[in-house]
Biopython code that builds the backbone (N, CA, C, O; Angstrom):
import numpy as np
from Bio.PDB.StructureBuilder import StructureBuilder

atoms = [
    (1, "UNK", "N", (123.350, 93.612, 106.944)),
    (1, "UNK", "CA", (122.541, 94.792, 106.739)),
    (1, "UNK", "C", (123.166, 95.962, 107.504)),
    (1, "UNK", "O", (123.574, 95.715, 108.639)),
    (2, "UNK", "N", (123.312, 97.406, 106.949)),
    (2, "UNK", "CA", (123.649, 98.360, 107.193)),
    (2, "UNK", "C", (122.744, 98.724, 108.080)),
    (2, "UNK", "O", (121.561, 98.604, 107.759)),
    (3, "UNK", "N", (123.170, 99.372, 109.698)),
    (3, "UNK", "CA", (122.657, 100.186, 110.461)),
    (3, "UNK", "C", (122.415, 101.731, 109.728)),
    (3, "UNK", "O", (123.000, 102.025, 108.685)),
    (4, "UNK", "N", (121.679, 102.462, 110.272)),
    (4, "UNK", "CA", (121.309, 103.867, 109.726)),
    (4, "UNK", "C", (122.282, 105.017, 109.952)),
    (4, "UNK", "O", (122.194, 106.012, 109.233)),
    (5, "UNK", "N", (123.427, 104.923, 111.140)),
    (5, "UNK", "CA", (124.330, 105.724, 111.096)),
    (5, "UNK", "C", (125.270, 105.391, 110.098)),
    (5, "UNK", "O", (125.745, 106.207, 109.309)),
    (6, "UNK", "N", (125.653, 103.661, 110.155)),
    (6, "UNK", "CA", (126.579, 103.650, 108.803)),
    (6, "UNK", "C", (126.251, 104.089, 107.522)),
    (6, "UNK", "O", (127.239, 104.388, 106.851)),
    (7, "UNK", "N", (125.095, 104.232, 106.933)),
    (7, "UNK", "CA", (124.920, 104.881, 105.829)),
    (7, "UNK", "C", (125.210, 106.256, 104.934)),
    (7, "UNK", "O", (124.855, 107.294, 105.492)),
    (8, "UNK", "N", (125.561, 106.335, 104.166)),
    (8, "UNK", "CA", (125.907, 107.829, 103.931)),
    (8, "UNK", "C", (124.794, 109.031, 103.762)),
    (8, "UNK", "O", (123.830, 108.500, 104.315)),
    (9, "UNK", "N", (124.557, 109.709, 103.539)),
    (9, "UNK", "CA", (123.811, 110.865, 103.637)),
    (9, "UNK", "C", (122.648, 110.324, 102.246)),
    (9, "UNK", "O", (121.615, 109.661, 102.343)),
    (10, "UNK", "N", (123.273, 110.876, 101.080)),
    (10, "UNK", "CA", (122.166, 110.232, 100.213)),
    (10, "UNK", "C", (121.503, 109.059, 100.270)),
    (10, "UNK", "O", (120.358, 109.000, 99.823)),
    (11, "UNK", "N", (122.215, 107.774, 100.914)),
    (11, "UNK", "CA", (121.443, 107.001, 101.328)),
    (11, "UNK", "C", (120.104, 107.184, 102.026)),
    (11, "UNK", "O", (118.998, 106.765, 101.684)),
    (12, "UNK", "N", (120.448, 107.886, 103.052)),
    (12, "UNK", "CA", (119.526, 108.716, 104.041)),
    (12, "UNK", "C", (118.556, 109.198, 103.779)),
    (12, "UNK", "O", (117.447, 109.090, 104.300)),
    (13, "UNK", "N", (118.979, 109.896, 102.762)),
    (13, "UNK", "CA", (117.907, 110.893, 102.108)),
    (13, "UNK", "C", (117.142, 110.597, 101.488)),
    (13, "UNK", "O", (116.166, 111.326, 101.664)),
    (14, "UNK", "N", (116.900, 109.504, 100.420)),
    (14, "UNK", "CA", (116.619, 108.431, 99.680)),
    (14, "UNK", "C", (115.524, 107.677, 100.774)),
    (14, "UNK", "O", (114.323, 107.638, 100.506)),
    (15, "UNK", "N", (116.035, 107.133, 101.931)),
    (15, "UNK", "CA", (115.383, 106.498, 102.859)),
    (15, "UNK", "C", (113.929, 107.584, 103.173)),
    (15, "UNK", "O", (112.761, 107.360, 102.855)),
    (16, "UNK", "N", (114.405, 108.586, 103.777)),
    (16, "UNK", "CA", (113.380, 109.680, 104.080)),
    (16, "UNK", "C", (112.003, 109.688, 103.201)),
    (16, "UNK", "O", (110.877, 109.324, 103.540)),
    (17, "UNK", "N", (112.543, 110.317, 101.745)),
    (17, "UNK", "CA", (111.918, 110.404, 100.801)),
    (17, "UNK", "C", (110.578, 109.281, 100.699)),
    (17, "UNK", "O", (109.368, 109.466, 100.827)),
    (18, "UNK", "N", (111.450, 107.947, 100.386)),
    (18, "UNK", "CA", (110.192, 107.266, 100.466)),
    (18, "UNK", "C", (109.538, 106.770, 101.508)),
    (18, "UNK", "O", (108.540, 106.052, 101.438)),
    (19, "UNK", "N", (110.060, 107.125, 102.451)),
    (19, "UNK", "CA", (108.823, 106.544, 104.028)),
    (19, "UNK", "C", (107.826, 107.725, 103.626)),
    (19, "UNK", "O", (106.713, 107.484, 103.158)),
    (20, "UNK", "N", (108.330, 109.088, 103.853)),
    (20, "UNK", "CA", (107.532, 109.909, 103.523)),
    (20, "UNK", "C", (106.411, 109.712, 102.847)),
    (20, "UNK", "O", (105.298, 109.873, 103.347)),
    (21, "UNK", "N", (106.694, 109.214, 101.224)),
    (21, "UNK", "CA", (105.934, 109.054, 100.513)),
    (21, "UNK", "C", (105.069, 107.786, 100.642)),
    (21, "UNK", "O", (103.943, 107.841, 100.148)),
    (22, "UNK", "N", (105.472, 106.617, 101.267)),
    (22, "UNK", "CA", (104.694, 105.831, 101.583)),
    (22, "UNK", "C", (103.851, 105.811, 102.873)),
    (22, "UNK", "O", (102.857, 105.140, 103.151)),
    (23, "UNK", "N", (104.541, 106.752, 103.596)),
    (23, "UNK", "CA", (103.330, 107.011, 104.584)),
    (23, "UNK", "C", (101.980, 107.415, 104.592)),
    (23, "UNK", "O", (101.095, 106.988, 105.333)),
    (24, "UNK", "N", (101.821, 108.927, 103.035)),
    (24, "UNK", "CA", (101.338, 109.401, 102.925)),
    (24, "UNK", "C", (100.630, 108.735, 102.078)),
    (24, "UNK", "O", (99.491, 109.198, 102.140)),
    (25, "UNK", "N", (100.699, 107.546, 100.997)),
    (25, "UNK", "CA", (100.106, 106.657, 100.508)),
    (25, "UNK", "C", (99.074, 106.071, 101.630)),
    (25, "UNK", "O", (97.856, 106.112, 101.460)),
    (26, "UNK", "N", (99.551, 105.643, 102.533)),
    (26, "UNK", "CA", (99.251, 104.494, 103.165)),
    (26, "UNK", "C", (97.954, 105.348, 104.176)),
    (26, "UNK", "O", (96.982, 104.768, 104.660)),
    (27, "UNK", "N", (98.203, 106.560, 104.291)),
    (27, "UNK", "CA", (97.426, 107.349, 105.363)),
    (27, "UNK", "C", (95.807, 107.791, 104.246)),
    (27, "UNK", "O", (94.615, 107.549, 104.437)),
    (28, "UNK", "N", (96.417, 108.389, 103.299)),
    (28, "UNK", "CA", (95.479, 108.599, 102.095)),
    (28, "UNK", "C", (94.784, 107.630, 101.424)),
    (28, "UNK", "O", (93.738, 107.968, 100.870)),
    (29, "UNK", "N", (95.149, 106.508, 101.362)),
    (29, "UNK", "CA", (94.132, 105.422, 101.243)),
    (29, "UNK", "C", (93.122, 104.352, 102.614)),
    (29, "UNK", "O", (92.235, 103.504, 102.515)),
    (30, "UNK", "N", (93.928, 105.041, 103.906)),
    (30, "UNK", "CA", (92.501, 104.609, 104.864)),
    (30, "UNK", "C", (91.804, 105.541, 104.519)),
    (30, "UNK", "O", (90.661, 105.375, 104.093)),
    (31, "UNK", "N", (92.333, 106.619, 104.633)),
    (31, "UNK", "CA", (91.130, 107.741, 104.038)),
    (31, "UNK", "C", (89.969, 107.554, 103.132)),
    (31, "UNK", "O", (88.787, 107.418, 103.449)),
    (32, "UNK", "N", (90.441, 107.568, 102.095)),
    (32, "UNK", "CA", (89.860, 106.823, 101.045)),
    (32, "UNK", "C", (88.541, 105.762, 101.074)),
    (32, "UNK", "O", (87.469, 105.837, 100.474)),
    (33, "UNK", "N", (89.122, 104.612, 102.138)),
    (33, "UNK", "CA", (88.425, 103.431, 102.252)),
    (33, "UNK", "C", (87.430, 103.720, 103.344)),
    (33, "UNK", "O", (86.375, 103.087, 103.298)),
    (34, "UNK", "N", (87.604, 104.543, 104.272)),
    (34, "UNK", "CA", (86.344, 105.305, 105.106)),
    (34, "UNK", "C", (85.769, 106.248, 104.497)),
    (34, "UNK", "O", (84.565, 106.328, 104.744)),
    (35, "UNK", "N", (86.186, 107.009, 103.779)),
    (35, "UNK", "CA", (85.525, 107.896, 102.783)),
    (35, "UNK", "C", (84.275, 107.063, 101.956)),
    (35, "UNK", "O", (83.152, 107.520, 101.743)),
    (36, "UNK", "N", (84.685, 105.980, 101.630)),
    (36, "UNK", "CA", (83.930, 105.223, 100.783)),
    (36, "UNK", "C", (82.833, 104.216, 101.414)),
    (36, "UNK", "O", (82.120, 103.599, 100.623)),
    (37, "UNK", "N", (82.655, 104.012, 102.887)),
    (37, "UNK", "CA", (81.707, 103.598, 103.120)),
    (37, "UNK", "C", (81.112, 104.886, 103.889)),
    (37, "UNK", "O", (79.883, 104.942, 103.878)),
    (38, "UNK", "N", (81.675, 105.755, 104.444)),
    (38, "UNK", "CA", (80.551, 106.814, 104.830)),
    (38, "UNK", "C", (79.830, 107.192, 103.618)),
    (38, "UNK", "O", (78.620, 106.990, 103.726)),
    (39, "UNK", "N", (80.312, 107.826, 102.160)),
    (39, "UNK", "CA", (79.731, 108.574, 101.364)),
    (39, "UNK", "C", (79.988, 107.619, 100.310)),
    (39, "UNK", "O", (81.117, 107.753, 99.839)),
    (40, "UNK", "N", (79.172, 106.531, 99.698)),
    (40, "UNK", "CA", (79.346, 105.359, 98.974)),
    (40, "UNK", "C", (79.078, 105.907, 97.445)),
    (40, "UNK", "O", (79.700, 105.572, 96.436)),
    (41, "UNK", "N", (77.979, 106.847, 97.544)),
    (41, "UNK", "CA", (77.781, 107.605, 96.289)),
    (41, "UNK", "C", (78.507, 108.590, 95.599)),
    (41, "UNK", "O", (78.144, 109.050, 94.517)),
    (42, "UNK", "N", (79.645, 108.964, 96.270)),
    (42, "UNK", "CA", (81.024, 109.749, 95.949)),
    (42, "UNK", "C", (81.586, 108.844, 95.585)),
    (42, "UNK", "O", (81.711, 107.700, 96.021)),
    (43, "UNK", "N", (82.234, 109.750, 94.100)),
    (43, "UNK", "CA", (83.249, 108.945, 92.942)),
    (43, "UNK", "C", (84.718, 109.413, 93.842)),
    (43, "UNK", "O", (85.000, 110.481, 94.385)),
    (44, "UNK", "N", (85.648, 107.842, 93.705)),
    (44, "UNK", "CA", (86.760, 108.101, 94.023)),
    (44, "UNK", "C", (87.913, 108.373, 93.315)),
    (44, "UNK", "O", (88.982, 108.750, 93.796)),
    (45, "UNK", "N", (87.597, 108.121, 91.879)),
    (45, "UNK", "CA", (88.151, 107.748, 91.114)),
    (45, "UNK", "C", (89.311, 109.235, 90.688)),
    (45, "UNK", "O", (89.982, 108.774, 89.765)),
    (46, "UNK", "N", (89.893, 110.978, 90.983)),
    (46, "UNK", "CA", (90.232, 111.717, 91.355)),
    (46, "UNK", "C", (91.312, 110.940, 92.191)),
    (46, "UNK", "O", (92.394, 110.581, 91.726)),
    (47, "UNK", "N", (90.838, 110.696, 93.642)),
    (47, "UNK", "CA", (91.667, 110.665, 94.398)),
    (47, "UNK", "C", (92.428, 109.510, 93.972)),
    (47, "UNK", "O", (93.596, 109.756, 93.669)),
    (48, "UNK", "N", (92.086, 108.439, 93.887)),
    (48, "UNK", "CA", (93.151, 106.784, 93.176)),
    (48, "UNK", "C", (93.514, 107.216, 92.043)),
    (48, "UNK", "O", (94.621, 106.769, 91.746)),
    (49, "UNK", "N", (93.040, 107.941, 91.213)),
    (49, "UNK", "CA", (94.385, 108.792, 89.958)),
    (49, "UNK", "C", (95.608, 109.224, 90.836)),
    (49, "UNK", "O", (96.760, 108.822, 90.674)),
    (50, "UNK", "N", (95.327, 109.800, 91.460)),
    (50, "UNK", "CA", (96.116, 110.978, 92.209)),
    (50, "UNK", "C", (97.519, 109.845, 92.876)),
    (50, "UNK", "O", (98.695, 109.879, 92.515)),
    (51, "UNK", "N", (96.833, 108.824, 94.024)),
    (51, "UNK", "CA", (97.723, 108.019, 94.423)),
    (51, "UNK", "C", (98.728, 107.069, 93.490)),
    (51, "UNK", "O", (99.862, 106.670, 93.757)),
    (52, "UNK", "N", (97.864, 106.834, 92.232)),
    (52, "UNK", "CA", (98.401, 105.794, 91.179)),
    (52, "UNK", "C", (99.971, 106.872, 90.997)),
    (52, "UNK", "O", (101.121, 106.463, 91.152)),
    (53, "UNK", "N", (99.560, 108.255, 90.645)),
    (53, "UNK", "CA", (100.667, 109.119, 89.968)),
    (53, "UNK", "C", (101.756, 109.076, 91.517)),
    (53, "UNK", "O", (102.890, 108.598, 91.482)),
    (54, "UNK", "N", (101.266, 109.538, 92.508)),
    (54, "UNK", "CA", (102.236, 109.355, 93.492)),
    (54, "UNK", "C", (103.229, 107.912, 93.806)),
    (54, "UNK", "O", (104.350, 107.942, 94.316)),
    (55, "UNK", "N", (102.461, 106.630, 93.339)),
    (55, "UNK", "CA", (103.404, 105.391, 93.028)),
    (55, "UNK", "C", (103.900, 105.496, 91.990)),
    (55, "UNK", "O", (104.719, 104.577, 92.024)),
    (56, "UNK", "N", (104.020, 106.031, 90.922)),
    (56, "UNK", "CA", (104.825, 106.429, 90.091)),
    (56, "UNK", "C", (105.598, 107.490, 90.394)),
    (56, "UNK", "O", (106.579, 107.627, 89.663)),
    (57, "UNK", "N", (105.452, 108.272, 91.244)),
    (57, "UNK", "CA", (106.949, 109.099, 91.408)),
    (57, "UNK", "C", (107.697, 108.247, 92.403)),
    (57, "UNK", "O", (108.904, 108.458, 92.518)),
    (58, "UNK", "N", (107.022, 107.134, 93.272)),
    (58, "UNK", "CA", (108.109, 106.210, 93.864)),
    (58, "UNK", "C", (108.742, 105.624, 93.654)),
    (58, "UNK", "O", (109.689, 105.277, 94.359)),
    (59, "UNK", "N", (108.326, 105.093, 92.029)),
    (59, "UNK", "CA", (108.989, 104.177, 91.368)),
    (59, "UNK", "C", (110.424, 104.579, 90.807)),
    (59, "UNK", "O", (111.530, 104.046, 90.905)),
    (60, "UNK", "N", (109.849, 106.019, 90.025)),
    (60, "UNK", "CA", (111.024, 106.814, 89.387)),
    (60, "UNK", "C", (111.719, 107.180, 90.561)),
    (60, "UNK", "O", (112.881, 107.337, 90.186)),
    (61, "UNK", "N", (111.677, 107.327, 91.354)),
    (61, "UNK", "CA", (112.368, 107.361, 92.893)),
    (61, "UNK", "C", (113.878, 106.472, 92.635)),
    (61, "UNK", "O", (115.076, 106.610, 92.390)),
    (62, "UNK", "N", (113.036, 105.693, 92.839)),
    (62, "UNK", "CA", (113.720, 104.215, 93.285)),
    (62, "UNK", "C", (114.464, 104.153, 91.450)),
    (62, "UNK", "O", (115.660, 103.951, 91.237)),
    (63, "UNK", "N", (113.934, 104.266, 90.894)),
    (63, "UNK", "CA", (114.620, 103.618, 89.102)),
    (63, "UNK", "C", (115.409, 105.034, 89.119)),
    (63, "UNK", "O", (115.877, 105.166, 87.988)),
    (64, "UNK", "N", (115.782, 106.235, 89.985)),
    (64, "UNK", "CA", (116.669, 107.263, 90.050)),
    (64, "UNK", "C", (117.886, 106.607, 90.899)),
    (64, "UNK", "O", (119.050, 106.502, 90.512)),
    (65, "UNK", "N", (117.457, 106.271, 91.900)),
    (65, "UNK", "CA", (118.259, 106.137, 92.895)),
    (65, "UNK", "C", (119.292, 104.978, 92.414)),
    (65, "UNK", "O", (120.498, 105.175, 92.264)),
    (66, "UNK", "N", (118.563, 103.608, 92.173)),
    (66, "UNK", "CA", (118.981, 102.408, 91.342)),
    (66, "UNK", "C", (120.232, 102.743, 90.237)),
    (66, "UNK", "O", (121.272, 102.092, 90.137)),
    (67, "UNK", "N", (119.854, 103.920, 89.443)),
    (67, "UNK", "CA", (120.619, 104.144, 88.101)),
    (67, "UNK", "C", (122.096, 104.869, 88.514)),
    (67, "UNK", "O", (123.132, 104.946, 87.855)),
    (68, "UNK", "N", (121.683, 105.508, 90.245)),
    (68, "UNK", "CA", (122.943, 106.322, 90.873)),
    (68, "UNK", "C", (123.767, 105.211, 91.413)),
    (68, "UNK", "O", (124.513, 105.380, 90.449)),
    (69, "UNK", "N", (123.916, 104.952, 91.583)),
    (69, "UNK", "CA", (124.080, 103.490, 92.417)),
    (69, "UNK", "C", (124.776, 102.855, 91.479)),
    (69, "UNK", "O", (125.935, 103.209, 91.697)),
    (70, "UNK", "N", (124.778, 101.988, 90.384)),
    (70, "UNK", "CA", (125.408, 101.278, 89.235)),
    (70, "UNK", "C", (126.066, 101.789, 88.937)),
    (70, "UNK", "O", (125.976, 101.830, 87.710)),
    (71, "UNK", "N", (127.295, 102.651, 89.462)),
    (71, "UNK", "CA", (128.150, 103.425, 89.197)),
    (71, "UNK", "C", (129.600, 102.193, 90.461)),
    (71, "UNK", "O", (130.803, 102.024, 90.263)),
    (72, "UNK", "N", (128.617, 101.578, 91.724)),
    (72, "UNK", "CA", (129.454, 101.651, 92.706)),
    (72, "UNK", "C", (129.489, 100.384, 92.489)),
    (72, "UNK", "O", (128.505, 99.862, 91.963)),
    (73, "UNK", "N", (130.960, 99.363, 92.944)),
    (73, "UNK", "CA", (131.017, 97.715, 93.285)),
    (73, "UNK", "C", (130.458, 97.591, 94.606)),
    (73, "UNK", "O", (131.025, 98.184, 95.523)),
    (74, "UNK", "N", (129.424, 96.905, 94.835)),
    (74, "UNK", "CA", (128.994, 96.235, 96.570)),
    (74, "UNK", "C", (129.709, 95.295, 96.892)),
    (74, "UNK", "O", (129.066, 94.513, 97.592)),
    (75, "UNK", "N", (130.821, 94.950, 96.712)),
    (75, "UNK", "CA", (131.270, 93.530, 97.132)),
    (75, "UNK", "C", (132.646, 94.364, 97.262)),
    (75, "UNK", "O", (133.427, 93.472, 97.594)),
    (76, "UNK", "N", (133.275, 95.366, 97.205)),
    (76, "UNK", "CA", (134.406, 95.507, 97.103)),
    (76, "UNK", "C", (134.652, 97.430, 97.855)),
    (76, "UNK", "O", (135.356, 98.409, 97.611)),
    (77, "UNK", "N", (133.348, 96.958, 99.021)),
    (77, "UNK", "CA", (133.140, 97.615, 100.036)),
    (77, "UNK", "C", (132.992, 99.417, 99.644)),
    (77, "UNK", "O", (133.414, 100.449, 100.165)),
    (78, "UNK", "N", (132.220, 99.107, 98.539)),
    (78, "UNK", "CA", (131.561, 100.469, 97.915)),
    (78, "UNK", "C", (132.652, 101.353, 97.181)),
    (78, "UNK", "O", (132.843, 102.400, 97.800)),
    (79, "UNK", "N", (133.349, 101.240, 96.144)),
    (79, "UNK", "CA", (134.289, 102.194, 95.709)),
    (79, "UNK", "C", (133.532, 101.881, 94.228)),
    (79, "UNK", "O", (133.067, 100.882, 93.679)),
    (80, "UNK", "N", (133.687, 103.375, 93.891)),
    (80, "UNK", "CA", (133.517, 103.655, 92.627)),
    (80, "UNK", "C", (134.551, 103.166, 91.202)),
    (80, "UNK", "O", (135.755, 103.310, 90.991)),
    (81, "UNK", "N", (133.431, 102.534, 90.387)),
    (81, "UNK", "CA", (134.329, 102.501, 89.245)),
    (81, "UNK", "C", (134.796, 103.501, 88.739)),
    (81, "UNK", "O", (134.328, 104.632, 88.872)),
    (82, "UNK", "N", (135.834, 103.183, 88.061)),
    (82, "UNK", "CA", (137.099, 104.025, 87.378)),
    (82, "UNK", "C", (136.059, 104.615, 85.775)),
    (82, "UNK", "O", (135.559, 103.909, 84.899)),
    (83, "UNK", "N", (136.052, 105.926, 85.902)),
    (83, "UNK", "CA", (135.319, 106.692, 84.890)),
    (83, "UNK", "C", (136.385, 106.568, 83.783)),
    (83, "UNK", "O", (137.616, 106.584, 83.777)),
    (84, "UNK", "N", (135.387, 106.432, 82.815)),
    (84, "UNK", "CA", (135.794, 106.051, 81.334)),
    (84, "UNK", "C", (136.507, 107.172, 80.946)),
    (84, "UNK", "O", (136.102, 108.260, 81.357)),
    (85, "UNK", "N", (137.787, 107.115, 80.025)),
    (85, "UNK", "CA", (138.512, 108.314, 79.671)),
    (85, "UNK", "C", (138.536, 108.720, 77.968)),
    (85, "UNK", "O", (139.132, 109.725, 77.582)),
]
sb = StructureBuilder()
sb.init_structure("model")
sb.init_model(0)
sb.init_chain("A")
sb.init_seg("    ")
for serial, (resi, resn, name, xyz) in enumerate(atoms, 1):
    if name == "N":
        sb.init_residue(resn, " ", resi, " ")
    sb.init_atom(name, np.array(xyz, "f"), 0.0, 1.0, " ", f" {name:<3s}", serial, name[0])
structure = sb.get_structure()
């Protein structure tokens, strides 16, 4: 496993992105779940739309990042394949 300085920048960035976004998942649904026993008669159903769409931009995240990536060999210490002519 790669330490965080060996990584390259987009790696990095990539990394960021989704802590970010899973933090803010993860913070917005205690929310949520105390929200819901203080005020039980409040619909949540707004806010869990809202999070569902935010796991979907993680996904496309990740199915972005994934599709950048299949460009490179991992076994042959990251060099790019030879572009089609």
């Amino acid at each position: 496993m790669k330490r965080l300085r060996d990584r390259n920048t987009g790696d990095i960035l990539v990394l960021m992105i989704a802590f970010t976004v899973c933090g803010y998942i993860i913070v917005i649904s205690a929310v949520l779940i105390v929200n819901a026993f203080i005020n039980p008669n409040e619909e949540q159903t707004g806010a869990a739309r809202n999070i569902a769409d935010i796991i979907n931009t993680l996904i496309g995240l990740l199915a972005g990042y994934l599709a950048g990536r299949s460009g490179f060999k991992s076994k042959d210490g990251g060099e790019e394949d030879e572009p089609p002519t």
